[in-house]
N, C-alpha and C positions, 0 to 999 in steps of 0.2 A: 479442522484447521490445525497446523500442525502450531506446536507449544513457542516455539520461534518468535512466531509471531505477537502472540499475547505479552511474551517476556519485552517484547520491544514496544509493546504498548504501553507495560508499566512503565519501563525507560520514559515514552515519551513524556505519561503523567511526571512522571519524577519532575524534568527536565520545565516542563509544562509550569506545572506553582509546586513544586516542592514534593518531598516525602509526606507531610500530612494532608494533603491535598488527593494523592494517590490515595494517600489509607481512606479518605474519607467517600471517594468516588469509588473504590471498591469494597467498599462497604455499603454504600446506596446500591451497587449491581447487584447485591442480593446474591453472589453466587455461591453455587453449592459447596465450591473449596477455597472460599473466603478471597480468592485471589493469587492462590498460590500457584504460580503457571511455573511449570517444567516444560522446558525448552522442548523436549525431546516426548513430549505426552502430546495427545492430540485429545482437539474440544473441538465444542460445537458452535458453530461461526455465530450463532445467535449470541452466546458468550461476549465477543466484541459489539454487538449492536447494545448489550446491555452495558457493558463499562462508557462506553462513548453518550450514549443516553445519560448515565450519573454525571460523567464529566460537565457536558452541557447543561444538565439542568442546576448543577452546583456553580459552575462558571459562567455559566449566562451566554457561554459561546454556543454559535450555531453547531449544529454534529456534524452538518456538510463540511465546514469550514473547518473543524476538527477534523475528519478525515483526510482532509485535501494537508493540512500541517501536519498528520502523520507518516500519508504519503513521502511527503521531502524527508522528511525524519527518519523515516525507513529506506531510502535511497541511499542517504548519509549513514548511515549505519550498515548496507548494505557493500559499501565503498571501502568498509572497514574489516567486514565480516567473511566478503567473498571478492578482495582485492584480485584474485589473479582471473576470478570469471569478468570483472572490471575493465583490469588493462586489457584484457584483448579487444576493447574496442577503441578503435581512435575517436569517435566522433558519436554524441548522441544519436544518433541519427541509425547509425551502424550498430546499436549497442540494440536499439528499440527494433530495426529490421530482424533481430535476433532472437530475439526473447519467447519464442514458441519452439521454435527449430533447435534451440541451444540450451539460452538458460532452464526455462520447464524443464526442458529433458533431463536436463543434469539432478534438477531440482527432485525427477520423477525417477531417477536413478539411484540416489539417495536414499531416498524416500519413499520407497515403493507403495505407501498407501496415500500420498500426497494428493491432491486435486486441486493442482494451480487454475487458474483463471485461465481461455484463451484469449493471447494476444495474437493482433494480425496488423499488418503494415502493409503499406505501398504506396508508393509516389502516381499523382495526379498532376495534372494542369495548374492546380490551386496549393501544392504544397505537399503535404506526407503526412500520411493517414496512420493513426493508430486505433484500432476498433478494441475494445475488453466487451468479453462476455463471460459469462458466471451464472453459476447458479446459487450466487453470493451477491448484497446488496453492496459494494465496495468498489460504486463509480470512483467517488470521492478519493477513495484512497490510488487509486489505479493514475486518475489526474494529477494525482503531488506526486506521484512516483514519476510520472512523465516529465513533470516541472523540477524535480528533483534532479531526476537524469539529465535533462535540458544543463540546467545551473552547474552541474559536476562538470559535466566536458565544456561549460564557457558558451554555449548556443546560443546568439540573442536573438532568434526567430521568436518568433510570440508562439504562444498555446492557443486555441479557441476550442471550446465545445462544442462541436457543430450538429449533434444528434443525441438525443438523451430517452432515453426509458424511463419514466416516474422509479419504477422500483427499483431503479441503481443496478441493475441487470446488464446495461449493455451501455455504451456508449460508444460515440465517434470523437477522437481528436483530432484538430487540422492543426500541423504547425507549418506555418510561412512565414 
């Protein structure tokens, strides 16, 4: 998982209870280079299951619940970081129809050893479907990105989880 991501996870501890908070949550993850993520280095997605594990068992917060508040967190930072892949969409909706076809690519353009998640979309009877799959445990975070995206463009359709994988592997979101 590329180094981006990690660095925006210390962000969020930061943000979360403070700089000794972070030190101390990544110092429980036991990792092999004590925490020091380069943006631009790539690690192994296990890596994040172990910082989120510290976190929750120092904070007493659930890790689902922590993922899903990283999610938004990473949205918001995402609005800041990749503001012109942002405004080209008007509407949540539009942004999330995108996000395999556009964003990934771009992301896989970059990136060329990247391995984003797939997202898929499409309107039903019942509202607008966002499916993630991975071979990454990062429902959680995939649902605060959707709820983050939601919030940025002003959507007040609701989110529902309507199909879940135990292993965080795949999901279905219905927003109506």
């Amino acid at each position: 998982m590329k180094g981006i991501i990690y660095s925006e996870l210390v962000g969020f501890l930061d943000v979360k209870g403070g700089p000794s908070f972070t030190e101390e949550v990544l110092a429980g993850a036991e990792l092999p280079h004590g925490g020091a993520f380069s943006r631009v280095s790539r690690y192994p997605w296990e890596q994040a299951v172990q910082v989120v594990t510290s976190a929750s068992k120092i904070s007493g917060a659930d890790a689902n619940d922590l993922c899903e508040e990283f999610g938004k967190f990473l949205f918001d930072r995402f609005t800041v970081l990749y503001t012109e892949i942002v405004e080209r969409y008007p509407t949540a909706e539009g942004m999330l129809a995108h996000v395999e076809d556009h964003i990934h690519e771009e992301v896989r353009v970059l990136y060329p050893d990247a391995e984003p998640p797939h997202v898929a979309s499409w309107k039903d009877d019942d509202g607008f479907v966002v499916e993630y799959s991975s071979h990454r445990p990062f429902a959680h975070i995939a649902f605060g990105l959707v709820q983050g995206c939601m919030k940025h463009f002003g959507d007040p359709r609701s989110i529902n989880w309507v199909d879940r994988d135990p292993t965080g592997k795949t999901a279905y979101f219905r927003i109506q």
